[in-house]
C-alpha positions as CSV (number, residue, x, y, z in Angstrom):
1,X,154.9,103.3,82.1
2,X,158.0,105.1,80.5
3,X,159.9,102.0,79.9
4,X,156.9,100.3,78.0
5,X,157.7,101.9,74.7
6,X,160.5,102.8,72.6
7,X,159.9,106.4,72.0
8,X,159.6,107.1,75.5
9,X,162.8,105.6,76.2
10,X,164.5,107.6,73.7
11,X,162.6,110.8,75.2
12,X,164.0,110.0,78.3
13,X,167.5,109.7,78.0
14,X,167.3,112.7,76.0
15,X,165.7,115.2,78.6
16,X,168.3,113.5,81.3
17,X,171.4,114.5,79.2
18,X,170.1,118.1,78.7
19,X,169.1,118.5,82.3
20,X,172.1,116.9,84.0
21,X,175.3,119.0,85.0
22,X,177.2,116.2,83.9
23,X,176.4,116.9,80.2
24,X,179.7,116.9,78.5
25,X,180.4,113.5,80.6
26,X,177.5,112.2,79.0
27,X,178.2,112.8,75.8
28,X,180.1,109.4,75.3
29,X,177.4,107.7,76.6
30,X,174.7,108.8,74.4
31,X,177.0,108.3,71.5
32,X,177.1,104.8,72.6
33,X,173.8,104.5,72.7
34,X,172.7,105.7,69.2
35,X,172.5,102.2,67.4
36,X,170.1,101.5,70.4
37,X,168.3,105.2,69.1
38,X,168.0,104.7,65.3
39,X,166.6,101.0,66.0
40,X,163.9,102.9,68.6
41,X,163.3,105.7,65.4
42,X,162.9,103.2,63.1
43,X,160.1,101.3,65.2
44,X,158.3,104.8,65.5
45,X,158.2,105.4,62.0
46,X,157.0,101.8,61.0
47,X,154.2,102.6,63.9
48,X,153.1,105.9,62.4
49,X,152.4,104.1,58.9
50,X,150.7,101.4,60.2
51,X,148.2,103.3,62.3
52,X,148.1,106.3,58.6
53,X,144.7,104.9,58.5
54,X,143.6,104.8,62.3
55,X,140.5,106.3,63.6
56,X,142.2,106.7,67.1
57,X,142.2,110.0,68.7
58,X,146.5,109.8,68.0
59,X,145.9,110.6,64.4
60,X,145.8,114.3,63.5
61,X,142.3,115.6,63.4
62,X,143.3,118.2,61.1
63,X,143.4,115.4,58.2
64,X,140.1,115.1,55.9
65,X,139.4,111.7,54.3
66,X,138.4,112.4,50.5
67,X,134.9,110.3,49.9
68,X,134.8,107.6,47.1
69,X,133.9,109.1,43.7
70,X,130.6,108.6,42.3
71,X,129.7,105.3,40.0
72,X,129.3,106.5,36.6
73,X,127.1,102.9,35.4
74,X,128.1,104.2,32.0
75,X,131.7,102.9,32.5
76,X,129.8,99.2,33.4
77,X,130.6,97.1,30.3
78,X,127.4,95.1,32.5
79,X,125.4,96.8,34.5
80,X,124.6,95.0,37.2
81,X,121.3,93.6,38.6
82,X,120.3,95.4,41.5
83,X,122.3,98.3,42.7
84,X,119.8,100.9,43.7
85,X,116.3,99.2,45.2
86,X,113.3,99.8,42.6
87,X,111.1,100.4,46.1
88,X,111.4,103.0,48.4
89,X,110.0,100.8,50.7
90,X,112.7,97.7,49.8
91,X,114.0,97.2,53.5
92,X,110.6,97.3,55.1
93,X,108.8,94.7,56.4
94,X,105.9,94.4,53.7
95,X,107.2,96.4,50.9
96,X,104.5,95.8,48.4
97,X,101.7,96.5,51.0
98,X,104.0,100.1,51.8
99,X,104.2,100.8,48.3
100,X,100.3,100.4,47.4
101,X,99.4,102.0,51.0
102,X,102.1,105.3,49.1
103,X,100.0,105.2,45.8
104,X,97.0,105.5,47.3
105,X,97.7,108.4,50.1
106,X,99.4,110.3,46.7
107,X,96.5,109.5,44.4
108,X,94.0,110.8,48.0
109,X,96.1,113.9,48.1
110,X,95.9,114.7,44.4
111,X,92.0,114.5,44.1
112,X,91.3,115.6,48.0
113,X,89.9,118.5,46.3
114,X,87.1,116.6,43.8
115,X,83.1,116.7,45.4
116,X,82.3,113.4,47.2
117,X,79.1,111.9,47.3
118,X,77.5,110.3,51.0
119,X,78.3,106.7,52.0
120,X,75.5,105.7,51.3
121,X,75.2,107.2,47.8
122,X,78.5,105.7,46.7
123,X,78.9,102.8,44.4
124,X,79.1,99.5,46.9
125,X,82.6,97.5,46.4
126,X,83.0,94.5,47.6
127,X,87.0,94.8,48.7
128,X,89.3,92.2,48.8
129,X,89.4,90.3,52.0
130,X,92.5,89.8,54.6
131,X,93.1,86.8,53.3
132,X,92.0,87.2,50.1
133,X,94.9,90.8,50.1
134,X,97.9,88.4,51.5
135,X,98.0,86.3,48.9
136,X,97.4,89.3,46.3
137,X,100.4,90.9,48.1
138,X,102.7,87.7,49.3
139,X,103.1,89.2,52.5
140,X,101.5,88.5,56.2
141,X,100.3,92.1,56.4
142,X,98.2,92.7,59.5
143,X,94.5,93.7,60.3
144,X,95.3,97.1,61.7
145,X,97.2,98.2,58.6
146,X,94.7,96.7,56.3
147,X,91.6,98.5,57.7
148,X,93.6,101.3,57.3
149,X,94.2,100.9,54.1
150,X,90.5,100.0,53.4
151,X,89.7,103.9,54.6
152,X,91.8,105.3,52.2
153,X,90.0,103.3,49.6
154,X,86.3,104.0,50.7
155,X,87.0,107.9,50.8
156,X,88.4,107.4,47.1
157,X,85.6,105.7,46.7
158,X,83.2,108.6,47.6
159,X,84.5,110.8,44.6
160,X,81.5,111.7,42.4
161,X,81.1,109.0,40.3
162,X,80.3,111.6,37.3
163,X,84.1,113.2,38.0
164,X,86.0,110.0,39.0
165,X,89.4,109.6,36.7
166,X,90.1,107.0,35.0
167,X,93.4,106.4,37.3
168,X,90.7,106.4,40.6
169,X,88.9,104.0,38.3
170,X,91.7,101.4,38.0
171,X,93.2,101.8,41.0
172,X,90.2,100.7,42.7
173,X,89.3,97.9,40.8
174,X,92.9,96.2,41.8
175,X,91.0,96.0,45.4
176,X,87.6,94.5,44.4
177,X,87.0,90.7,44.8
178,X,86.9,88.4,41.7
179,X,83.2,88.7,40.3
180,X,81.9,91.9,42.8
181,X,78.3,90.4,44.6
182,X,77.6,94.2,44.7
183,X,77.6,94.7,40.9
184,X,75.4,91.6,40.1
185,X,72.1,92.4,41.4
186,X,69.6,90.0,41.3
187,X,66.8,90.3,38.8
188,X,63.5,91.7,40.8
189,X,60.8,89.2,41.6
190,X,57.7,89.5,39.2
191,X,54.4,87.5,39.6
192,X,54.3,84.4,37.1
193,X,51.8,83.9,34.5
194,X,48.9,82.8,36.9
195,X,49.2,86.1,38.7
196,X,51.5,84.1,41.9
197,X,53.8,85.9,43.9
198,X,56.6,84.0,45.6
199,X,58.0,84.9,48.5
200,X,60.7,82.9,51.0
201,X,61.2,83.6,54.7
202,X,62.9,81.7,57.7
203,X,62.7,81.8,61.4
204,X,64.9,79.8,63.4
205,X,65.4,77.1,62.0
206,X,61.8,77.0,60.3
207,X,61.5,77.7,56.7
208,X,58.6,78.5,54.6
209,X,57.4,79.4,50.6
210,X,54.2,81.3,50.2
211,X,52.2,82.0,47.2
212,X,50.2,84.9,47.2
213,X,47.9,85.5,44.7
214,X,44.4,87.7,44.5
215,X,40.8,85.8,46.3
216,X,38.7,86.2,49.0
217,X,41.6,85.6,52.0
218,X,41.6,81.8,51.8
219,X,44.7,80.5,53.8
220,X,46.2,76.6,53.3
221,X,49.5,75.7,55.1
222,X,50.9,72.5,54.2
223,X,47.7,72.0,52.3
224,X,45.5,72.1,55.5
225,X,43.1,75.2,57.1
226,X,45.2,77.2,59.2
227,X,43.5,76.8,61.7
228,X,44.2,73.1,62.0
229,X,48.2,73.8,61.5
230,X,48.1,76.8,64.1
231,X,45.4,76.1,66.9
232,X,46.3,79.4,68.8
233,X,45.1,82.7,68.4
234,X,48.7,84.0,68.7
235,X,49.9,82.4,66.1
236,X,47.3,83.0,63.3
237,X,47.5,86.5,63.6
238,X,51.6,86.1,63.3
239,X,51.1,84.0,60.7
240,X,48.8,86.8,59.0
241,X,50.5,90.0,60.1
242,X,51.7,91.5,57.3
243,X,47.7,91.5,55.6
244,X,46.5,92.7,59.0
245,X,48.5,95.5,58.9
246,X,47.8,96.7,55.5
247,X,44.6,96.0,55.7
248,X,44.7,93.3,53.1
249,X,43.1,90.1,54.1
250,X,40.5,90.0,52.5
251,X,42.0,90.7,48.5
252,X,44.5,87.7,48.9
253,X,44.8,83.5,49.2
254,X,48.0,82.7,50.6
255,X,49.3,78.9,49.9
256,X,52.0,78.1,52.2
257,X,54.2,75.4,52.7
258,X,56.5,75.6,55.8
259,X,58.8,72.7,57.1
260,X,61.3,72.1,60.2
261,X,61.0,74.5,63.9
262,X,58.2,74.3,66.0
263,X,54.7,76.2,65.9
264,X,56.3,79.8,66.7
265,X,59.3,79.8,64.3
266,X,57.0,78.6,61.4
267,X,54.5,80.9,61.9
268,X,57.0,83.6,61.8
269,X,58.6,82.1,59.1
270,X,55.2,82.4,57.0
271,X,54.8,86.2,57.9
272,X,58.3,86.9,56.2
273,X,57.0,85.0,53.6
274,X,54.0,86.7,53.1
275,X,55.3,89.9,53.7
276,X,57.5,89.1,50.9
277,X,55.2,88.1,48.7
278,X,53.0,91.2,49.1
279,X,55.8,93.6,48.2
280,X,56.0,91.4,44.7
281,X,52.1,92.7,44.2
282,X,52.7,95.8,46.0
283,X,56.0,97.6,46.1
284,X,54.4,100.8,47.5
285,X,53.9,98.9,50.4
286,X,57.4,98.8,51.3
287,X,57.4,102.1,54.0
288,X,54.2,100.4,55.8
289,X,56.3,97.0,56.3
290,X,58.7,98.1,57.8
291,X,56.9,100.3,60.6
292,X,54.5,97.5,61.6
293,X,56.7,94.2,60.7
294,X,60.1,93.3,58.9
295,X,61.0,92.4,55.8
296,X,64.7,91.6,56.7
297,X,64.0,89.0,59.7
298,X,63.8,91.1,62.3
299,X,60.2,89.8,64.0
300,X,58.7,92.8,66.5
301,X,61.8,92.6,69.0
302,X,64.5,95.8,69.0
303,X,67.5,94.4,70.6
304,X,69.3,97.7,72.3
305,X,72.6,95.8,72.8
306,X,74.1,94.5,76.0
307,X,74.8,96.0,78.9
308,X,78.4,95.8,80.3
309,X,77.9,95.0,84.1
310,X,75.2,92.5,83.7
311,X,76.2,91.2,80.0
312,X,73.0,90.3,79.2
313,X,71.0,91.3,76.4
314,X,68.2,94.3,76.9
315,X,65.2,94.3,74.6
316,X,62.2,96.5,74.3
317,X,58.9,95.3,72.8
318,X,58.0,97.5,70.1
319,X,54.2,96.7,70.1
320,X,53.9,97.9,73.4
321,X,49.9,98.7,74.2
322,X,49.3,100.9,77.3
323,X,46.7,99.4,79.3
324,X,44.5,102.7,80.1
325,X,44.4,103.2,76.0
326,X,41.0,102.7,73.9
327,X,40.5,100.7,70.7
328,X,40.7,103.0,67.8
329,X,42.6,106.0,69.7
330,X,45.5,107.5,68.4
331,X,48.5,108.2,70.6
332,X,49.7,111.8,69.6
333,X,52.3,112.6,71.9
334,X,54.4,110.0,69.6
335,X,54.4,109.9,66.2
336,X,56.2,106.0,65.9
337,X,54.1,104.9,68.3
338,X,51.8,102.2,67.4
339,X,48.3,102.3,68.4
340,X,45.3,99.5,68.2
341,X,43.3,99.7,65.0
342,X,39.7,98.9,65.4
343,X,39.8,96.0,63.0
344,X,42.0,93.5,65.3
345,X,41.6,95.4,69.2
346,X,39.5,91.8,69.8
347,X,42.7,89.6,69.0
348,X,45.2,92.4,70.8
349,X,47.3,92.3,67.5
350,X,45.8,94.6,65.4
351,X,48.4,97.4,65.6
352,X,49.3,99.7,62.8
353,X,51.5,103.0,63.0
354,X,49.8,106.0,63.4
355,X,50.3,107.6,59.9
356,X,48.3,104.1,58.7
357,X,45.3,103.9,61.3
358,X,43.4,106.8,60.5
């Protein structure tokens, strides 16, 4: 390993002549040898300035490299385009998503401190969709992040809407959809100038228009007696449930006029309908509705959801009659239970919450 390098060679000869008894006989010969020594010296030095710049462990450690002086851009006769990234977020993935997710955690943190309103109190905003944000953004950002994102922007959303700033404000409408569905409420129905009140329902795939309008409780569906159209019991009194249960069949004529389904879906179809159409007369109505039948398609059935080791669905009847209870009683151990009214305990539909039947 000694004879590899030139140094070493040199070294060597050097510590032999100083250690040998034989010194002054050596003298010559290490004479002789000094063109072969400078040459050796020579290599050394041309080594040492090639490896100056070497971050091997042979360079001194006690040596400090001096960093690069700062850019002074005033010295630029051009600046140029891009030096420093205008985004903190400009090596990311999905800068512009980072940077809007940044604005509104800083705008959050600002206003933490301003009084919210409920959920349901707050103004409804109709937000952008995923899809509908990607192509706002130009980048593939994905769901997780977005509902995030969506969180942020239903808390700013909660601010009191008499102490929202302006920068909330406009920040928020960036989000919304093109033409919000939310801020362009329909008109409410009214009755027409020959005292009619419309109202649409659909079950299945039956759909139905009723006219209600103040008589003696004639029916006509499809221009016939009902009780051609509907020869069951059952479905007459489905057909006429929202009157039943408010007592009303007697102070209107319904005309309705129901097409597709079979002889359940339409008659359910019709008590939407008329259900409908009675709140157009009667708003006040509205609380009694929806105890004893629904105005929002849901037809006497509460689904419970689905159970995991079975996965099917488990439903509860919500007219449920106990068999041991009398026509005209009132149940008082529940106060949502239903009980039979006097007026329909014949047909077995005649059921009305207990805050109506007395």
């Amino acid at each position: 390993m000694a004879w590899q390098r030139s140094s070493c060679l040199v070294q060597t000869v050097q510590s032999v002549c100083r250690a040998s008894p034989w010194q002054p006989s050596l003298q010559s010969s290490v004479h002789t040898t000094a063109p072969f020594v400078s040459i050796s010296a020579q290599l050394l030095q041309q080594r040492r300035r090639r490896n100056q710049f070497s971050t091997s462990a042979r360079r001194n450690a006690t040596e400090l490299v001096k960093a690069a002086p700062e850019i002074d851009f005033s010295k630029f006769a051009a600046t140029p385009a891009r030096i420093v990234p205008a985004s903190p977020a400009y090596f990311s993935g999905s800068p512009k998503f980072i940077d809007h997710l940044l604005n509104l955690e800083r705008m959050l943190a600002k206003y933490a401190s301003l009084p919210t309103v409920p959920p349901n109190e707050a103004p409804r905003m109709a937000w952008l969709k995923l899809a509908q944000f990607r192509d706002f953004v130009g980048e593939k950002v994905p769901t997780k992040k977005y509902k995030n994102l969506l969180k942020i922007l239903q808390r700013l959303n909660r601010i009191d809407p008499a102490l929202a700033p302006e920068e909330v404000r406009e920040t928020l409408n960036k989000f919304l959809r093109p033409g919000n569905p939310y801020a362009n409420k329909p008109a409410p129905a009214t009755v027409d100038e020959m005292g009619r009140a419309r109202g649409k329902g659909k079950r299945k795939t039956a759909s139905a228009v009723v006219y209600l309008v103040e008589g003696e409780g004639e029916v006509l569906v499809n221009g016939k007696n009902i009780v051609e159209v509907f020869p069951r019991i059952h479905d007459r009194e489905s057909a006429l449930w929202a009157l039943r249960c408010t007592q009303r069949l007697d102070k209107y004529n319904v005309w309705a006029t129901v097409r597709g389904g079979g002889t359940t879906g339409q008659a359910e179809a019709i008590t939407l309908a008329v259900a409908r159409a009675l709140l157009v007369h009667e708003p006040a109505l509205k609380p009694v509705l929806r105890k004893g039948i629904t105005i929002s398609g849901h037809l006497g059935i509460n689904w419970l959801g689905v159970h995991k080791q079975t996965k099917s669905p488990k439903v509860s009847d919500r007219y449920r009659i106990r068999p041991k209870q009398a026509a005209g009683t009132v149940d008082a151990s529940n106060a949502s239970r239903l009980v039979i009214s006097a007026q329909g305990s014949e047909s077995g539909l005649g059921l009305l919450p207990e805050s109506y039947s007395r």
